[in-house]
C-alpha positions as CSV (number, residue, x, y, z in Angstrom):
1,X,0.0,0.0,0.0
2,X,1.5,3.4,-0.9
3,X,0.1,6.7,0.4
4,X,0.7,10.3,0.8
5,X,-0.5,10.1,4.5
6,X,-2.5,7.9,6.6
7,X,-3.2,8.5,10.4
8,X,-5.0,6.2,13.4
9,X,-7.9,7.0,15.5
10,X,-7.9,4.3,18.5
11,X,-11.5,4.2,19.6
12,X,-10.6,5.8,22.9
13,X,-10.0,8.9,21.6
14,X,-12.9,9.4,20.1
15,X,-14.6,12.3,22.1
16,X,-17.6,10.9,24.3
17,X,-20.9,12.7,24.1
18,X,-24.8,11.9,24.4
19,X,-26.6,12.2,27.3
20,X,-25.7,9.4,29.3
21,X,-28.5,9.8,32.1
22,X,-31.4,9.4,29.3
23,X,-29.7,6.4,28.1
24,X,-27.6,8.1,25.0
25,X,-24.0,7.6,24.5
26,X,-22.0,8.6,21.8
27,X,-18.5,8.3,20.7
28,X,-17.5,10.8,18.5
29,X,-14.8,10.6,15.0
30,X,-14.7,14.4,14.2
31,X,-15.9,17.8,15.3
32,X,-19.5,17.2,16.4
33,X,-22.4,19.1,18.5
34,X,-20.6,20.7,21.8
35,X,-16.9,19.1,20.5
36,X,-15.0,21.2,18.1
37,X,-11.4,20.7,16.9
38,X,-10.5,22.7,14.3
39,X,-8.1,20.3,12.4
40,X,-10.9,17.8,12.5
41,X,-13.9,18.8,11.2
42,X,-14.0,16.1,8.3
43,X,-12.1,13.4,5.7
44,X,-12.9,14.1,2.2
45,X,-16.7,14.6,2.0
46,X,-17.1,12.7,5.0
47,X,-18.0,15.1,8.1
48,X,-19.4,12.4,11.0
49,X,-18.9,8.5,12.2
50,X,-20.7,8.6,15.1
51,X,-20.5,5.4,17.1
52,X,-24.1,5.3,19.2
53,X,-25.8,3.5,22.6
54,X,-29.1,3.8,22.8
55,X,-30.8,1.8,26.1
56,X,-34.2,0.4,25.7
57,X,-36.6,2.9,25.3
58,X,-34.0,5.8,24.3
59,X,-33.7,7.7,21.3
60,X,-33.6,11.2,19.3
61,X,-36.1,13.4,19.3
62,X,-37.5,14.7,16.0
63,X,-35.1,17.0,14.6
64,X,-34.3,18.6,11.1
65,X,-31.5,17.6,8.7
66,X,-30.7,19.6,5.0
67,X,-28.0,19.0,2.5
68,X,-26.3,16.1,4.0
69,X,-26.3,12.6,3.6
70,X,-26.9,10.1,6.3
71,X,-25.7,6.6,6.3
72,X,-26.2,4.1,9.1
73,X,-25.4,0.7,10.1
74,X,-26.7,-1.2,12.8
75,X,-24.3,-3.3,15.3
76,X,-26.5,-4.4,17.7
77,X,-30.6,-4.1,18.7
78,X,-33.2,-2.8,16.4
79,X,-33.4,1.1,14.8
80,X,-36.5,2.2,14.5
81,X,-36.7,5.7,11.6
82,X,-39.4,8.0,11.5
83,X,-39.0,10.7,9.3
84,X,-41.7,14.3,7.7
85,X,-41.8,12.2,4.2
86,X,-43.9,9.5,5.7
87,X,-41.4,6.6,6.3
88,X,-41.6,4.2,9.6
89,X,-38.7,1.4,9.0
90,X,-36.9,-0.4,11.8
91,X,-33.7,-1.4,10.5
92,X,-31.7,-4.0,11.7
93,X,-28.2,-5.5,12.0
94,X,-27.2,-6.3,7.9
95,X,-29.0,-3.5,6.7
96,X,-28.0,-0.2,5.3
97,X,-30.1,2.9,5.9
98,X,-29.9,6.1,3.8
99,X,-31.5,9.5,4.2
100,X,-30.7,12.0,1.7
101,X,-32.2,15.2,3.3
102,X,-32.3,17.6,0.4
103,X,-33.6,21.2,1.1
104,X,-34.7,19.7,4.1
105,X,-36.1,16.7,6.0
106,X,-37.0,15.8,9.9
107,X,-36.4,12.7,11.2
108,X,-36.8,10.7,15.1
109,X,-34.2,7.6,15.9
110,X,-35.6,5.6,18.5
111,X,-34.5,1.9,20.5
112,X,-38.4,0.6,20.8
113,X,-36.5,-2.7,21.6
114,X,-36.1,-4.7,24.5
115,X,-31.9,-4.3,24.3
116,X,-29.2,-2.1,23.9
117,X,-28.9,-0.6,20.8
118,X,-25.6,0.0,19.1
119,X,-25.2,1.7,15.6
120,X,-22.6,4.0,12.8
121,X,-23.8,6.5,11.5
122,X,-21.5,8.0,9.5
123,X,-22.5,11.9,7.6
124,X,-21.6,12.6,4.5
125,X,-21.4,16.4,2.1
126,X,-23.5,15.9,-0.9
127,X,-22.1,17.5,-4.2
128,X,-24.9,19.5,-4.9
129,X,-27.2,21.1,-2.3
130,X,-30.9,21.2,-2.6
131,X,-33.5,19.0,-4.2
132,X,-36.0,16.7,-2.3
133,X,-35.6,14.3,0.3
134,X,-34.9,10.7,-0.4
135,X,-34.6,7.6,1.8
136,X,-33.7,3.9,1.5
137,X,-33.0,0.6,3.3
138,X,-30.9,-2.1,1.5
139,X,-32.1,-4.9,3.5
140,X,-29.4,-7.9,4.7
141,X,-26.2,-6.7,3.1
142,X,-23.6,-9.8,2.3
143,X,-20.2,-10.4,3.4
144,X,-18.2,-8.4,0.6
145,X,-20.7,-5.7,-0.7
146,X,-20.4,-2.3,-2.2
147,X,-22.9,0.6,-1.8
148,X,-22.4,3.8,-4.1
149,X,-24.1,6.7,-2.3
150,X,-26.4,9.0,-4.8
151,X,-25.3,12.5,-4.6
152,X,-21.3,11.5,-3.5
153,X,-18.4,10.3,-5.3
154,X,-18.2,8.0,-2.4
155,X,-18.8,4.5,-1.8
156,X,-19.4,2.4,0.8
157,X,-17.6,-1.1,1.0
158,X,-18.8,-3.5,3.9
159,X,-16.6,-6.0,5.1
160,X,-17.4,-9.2,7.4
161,X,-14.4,-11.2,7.0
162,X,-13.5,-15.0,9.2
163,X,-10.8,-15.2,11.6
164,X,-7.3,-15.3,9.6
165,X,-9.4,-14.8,5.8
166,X,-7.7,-11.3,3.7
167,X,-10.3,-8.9,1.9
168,X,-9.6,-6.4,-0.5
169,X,-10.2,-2.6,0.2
170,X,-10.3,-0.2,-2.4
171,X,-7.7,2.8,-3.5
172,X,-9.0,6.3,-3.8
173,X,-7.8,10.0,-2.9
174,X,-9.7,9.6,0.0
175,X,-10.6,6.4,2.3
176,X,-11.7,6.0,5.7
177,X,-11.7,2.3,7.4
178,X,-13.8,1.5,10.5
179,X,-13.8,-1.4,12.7
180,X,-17.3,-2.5,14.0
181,X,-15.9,-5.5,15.3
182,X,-12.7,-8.3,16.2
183,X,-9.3,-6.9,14.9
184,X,-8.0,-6.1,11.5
185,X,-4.5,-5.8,9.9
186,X,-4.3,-3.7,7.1
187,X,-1.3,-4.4,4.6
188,X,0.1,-6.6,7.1
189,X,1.4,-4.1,9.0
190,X,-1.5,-1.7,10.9
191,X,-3.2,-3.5,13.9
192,X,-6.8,-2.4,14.1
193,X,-8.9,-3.0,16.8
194,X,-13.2,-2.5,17.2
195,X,-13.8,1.2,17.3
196,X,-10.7,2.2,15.7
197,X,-10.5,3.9,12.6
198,X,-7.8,4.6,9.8
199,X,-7.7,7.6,7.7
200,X,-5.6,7.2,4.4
201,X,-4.8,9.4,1.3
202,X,-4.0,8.9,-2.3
203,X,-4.3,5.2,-1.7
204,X,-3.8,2.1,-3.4
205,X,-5.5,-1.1,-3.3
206,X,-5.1,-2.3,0.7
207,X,-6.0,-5.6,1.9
208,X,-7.3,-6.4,5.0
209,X,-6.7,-9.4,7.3
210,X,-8.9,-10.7,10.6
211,X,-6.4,-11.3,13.1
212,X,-7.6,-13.7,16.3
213,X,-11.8,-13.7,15.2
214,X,-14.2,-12.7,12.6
215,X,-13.9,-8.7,12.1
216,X,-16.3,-6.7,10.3
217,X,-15.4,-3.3,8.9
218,X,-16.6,-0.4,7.3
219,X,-14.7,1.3,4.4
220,X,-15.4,4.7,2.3
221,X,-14.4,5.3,-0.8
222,X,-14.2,8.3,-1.6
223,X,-13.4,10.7,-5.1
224,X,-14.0,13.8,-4.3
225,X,-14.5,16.9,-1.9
226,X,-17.6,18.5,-1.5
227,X,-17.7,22.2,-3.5
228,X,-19.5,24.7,-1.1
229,X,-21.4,27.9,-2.1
């Protein structure tokens, strides 16, 4: 693997927010609500990868959303969406969710189920701002799939890969690798662990091993930066 630059987040230094005493936690990649850091605001086009704890019977208020692109995957528990363009879903482990919120969309995230929760979801700059809302669930994603996001020049490549078995990870000016779960070695050489996430650019093909269990991971390919104004 060649690269201009790559860097390491370890999950512990993600920046812990939520609200804890109503049964929210959330761990934090980049600059987010009450957490700023300057030099970390986002990775290409990607602006969030929130890693989130809902308890039974927790969840997020309606609130609105414009001109950005949401993208979740559930871990653990049951999602349920509720959103102003009429769609109730309850997504689950395996599937992708996608809101595209256009001029403008308001959505609820709720755990109506009986355990924890735990979900990504990662935001994402569309390259044109506007238009109407749009929304999706690919339902039981398989072990080595690819998901190109409308509006981006990003794509999202899923990983779920057996103790000691290699997958392939894709080059791009921008990519963004995050472990949901076990340990991963990229290129032989970068030790990975659940919650941790790698930030590489101009890179080439990588490949990606699971060291000591099954590992799942989330990758993001992505082309291009998003054009403001």
């Amino acid at each position: 693997m060649t690269h201009v630059q790559r860097s390491v987040q370890r999950a512990g230094e993600r920046f812990r927010g939520g609200d804890p005493d109503a049964g929210i936690e959330t761990r934090h990649a980049f600059s987010f609500s009450g957490f700023y850091d300057p030099d970390n605001v986002r990775f290409g086009p990607l602006a969030a990868c929130n890693e989130e704890r809902l308890a039974p019977g927790a969840g997020f208020a309606e609130h609105p959303h414009r001109d950005v692109e949401l993208v979740t995957w559930v871990i653990e528990g049951e999602l349920t969406h509720e959103d102003s363009a009429g769609h109730v879903e309850v997504v689950r482990p395996g599937d992708v969710q996608r809101l595209s919120a256009g001029a403008g969309v308001r959505h609820s995230e709720r755990n109506e189920g009986a355990v924890p929760l735990r979900f990504v979801q990662m935001w994402l700059t569309p390259s044109e701002y506007g238009g109407e809302p749009s929304y999706e669930v690919v339902r039981g994603v398989g072990d080595d799939v690819s998901y190109g996001l409308p509006g981006v020049e990003a794509v999202l490549h899923v990983r779920r890969l057996p103790a000691g078995e290699r997958g392939s990870l894709p080059g791009a000016p921008w990519v963004y690798v995050h472990v949901v779960r076990g340990s991963v070695r990229l290129d032989g050489e970068l030790l990975l662990e659940a919650g941790d996430a790698a930030r590489l650019m101009d890179a080439s093909e990588a490949e990606a091993e699971a060291v000591g269990s099954d590992a799942e991971l989330l990758a993001w390919e992505m082309h291009a930066e998003p054009h403001f104004g």
